[in-house]
N, C-alpha and C positions, 0 to 999 in steps of 0.2 A: 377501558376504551368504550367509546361510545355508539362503536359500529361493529357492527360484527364481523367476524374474520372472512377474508376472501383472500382468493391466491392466484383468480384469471381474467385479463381484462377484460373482459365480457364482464363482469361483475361488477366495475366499478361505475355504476352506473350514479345519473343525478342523484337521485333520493342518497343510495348509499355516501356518495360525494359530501352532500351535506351535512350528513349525520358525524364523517369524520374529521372533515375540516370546520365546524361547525356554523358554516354559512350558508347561504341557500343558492344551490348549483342548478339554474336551469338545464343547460347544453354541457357534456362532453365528448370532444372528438380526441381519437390514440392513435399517435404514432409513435411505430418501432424509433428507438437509437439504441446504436452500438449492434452487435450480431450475435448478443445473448447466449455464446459459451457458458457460462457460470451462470446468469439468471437469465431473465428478461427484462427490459427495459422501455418505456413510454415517456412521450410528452405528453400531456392533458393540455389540452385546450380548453380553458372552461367561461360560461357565462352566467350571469348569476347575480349573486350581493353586488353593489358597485366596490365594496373592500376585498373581495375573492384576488386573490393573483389570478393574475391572465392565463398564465401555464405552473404547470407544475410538474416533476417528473416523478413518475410513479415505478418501484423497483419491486419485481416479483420473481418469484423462484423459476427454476428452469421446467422448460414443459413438459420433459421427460421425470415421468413418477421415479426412476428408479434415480435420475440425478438428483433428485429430488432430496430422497433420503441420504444420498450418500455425502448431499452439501449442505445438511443441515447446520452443523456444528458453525461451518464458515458465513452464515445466515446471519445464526443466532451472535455472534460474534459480533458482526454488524450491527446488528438493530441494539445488542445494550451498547454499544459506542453511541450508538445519537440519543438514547433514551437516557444514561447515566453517565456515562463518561463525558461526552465531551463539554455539556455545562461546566463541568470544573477544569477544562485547560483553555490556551490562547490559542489555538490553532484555526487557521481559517478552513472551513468547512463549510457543507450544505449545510442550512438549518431543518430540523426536520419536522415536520408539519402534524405527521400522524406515524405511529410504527406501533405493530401488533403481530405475531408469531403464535403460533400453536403451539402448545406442552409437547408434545410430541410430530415424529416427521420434520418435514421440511415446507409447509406451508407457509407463507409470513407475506405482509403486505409494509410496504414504506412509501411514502408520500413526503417530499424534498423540496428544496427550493428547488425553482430551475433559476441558473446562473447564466442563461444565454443572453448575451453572444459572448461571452468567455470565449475561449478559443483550448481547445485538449492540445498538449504538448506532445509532440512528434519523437518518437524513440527513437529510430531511424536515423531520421535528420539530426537529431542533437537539438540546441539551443546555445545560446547567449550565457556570456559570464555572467552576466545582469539578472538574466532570468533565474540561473542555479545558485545565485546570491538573495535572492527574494523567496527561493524556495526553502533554502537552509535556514536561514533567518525566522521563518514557518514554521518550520519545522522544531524551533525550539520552543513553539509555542506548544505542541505537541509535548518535548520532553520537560522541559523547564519548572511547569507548576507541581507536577506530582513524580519529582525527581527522588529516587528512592523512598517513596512510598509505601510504609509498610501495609499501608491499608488497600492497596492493589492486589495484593497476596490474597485478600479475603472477597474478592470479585469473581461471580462463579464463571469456568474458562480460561480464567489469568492462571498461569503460573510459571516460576522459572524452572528451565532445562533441567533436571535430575538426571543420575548417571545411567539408571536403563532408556531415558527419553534418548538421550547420546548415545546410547551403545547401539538403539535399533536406529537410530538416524545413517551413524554411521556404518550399518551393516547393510541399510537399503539402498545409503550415494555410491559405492562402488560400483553396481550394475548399472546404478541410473545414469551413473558419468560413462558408462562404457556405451547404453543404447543411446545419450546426448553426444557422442562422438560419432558414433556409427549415424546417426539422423542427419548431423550437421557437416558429414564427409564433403570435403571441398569447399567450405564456406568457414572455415579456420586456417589461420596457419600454424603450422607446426610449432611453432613455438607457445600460441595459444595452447593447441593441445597437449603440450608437456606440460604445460603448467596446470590445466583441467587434472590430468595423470597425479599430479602431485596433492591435488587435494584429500581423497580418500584418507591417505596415511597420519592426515593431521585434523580432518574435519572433528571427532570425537573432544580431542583434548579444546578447538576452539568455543566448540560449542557451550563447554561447563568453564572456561576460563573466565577469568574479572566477574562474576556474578555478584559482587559487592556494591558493586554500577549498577543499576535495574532503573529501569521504566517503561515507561508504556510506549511499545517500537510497532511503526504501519507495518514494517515488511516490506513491502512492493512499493516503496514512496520513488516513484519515474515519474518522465515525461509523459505517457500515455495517462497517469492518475492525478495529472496537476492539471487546471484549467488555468489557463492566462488571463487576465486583462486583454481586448482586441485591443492593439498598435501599440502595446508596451507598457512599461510601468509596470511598478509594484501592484500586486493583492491577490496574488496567485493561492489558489483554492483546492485543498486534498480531495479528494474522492475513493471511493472504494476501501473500503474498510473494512473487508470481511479478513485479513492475515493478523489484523490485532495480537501484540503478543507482550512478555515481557522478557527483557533481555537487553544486554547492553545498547544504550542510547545510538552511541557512537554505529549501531549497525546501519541505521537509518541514513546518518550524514555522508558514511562512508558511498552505501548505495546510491544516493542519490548525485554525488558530485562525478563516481567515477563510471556511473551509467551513461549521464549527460553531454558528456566532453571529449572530444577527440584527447587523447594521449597530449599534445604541447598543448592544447590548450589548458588542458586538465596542471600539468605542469607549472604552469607559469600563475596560474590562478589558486591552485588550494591551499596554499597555506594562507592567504586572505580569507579565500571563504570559509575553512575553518574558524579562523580568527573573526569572522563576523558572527557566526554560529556562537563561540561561545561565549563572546561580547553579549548575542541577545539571551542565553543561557542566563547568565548575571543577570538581566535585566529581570528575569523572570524567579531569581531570587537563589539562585544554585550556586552557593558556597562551597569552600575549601574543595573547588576542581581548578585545576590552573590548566592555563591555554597549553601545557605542555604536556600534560596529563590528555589534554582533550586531543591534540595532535598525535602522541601513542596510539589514544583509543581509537584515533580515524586510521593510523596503519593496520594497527591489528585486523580492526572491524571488515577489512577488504572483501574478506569470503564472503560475507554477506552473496557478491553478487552471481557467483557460481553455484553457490548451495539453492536460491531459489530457481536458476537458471536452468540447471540441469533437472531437479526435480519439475518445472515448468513444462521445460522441452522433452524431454524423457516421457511424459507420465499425461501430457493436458491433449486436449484437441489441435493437431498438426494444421497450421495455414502455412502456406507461400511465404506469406509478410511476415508469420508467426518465427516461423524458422531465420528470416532472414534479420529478424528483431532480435531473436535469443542470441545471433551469432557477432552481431555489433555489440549487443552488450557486453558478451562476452570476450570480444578483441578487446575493448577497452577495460575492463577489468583485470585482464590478464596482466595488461601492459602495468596499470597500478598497480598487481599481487607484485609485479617485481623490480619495478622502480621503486617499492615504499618497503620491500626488504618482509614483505605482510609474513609468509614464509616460515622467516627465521626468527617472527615473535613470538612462535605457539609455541 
């Protein structure tokens, strides 16, 4: 890197600017986006080269020293995604401009495209069959080129689930499903919550199951991490990439179609948008998986959306909206755990 490390916007000053982007930044002006739970967040406005972008978004760690340290790992995670990984897949993402991290701590500086006026996808509200078909469809570009990869295994961070990784997962979701019960009191209905109740007993065995499937899964692939196109159409854009992991593909499609969709529509829609999924799967050169093999994997992969739900809500910074977000995720997931029988496949 060509600039030296900084970690606060005060810091990111012209000179430093130039030296990272390597163009010559007269003016920059920062403004906050987003409310910076996990880091913080900037636009740059900047003037300069006539080739400088206009804005850029600039991602730094959170301001608190001790969050600091404790979200290093999910940082570092980040930054080798836009520094190594994502050159080698199709997935639409920021391109990243400059990324740099300390050996140690949680210090680390990223400079992005900025994709405005994108438009960030609404959890809450839902979306469009259209839109969760342009997402999944993206979403293979993510899994498709380094589908079972054994050379992901050798990327420092990556690894698959092992049995003590499952055994303390599943020794921590029991409590956490009890204080995500207790938080979300009156914003489930019972029938959700039997169904939360019933995870515990089988979270372990899903977690270390089909590992024979591996590739490189966002985690958290919603509506609030995808950018839209303003007034529709396709080129919807990942964000947020600090849960990087590896693990069955199918978790990602599962989360993302039954986060998105009310229950009928969710209904009447996924077995197409599966079927578009691993239509663009093939395209991206992923053999000897058949669409019914990839339909399995979207029942099974259900949990996905309670295991990060509950650890989310349970464990993160409580908002209004935050609570009221986990609990629609969670209605609608539920309702998939038990129309697609998710259950009775572990």
């Amino acid at each position: 890197m060509s600039a030296p490390l900084v970690a606060e916007v005060d810091e990111l000053t012209p000179a430093w600017l130039s030296s990272a982007l390597g163009r010559r930044v007269d003016t920059v002006t920062a403004r906050p986006v987003g409310t910076g739970q996990i880091g913080t967040c900037f636009r740059l406005t900047l003037t300069g080269d006539p080739h400088l972008p206009a804005t850029v978004l600039a991602k730094l760690p959170a301001a608190d020293p001790a969050a600091r340290a404790l979200l290093a790992n999910p940082y570092r995670t980040e930054l080798r995604f836009y520094r190594e990984i994502l050159p080698t897949l199709a997935v639409r993402a920021p391109q990243p401009y400059y990324a740099d991290m300390a050996a140690e701590g949680g210090d680390f500086v990223l400079l992005l495209e900025d994709l405005a006026p994108a438009e960030q996808g609404d959890q809450i509200a839902g979306c469009t069959v259209d839109q969760v078909r342009d997402a999944v469809v993206n979403l293979a570009g993510l899994h498709g080129p380094r589908w079972c990869d054994p050379t992901l295994l050798a990327i420092e961070g990556l690894a698959l689930n092992g049995p003590d990784d499952a055994a303390l997962m599943a020794e921590l979701f029991g409590p956490a499903a009890d204080l995500f019960l207790s938080n979300l009191a009156g914003l489930l209905a019972p029938g959700d919550e039997a169904t939360v109740r019933a995870v515990p007993d089988v979270i372990e065995r899903w977690a270390l199951a089909r590992a024979e499937r591996f590739g490189l899964v966002h985690g958290d692939y919603r509506l609030d991490n995808l950018l839209f196109p303003p007034g529709g159409g396709p080129g919807v854009v990942a964000v947020d990439w600090q849960t990087l992991s590896l693990a069955l593909p199918a978790r990602d499609l599962a989360y993302a179609i039954a986060t998105s969709l009310d229950p009928d529509a969710r209904r009447a829609a996924e077995r197409e948008l599966v079927a578009a999924y691993h239509a663009a799967l093939v395209g991206h050169g992923v053999a000897a998986y058949s669409l019914e093999e990839c339909w399995d994997d979207y029942r099974f992969a259900q949990l996905q959306v309670p295991l990060v739900a509950v650890f989310g809500q349970a464990y993160g910074a409580r908002t209004e909206r935050g609570d009221r977000m986990f609990a629609v995720m969670t209605a609608r997931s539920c309702a998939a755990v038990r129309d697609l029988g998710t259950l009775d496949l572990v």
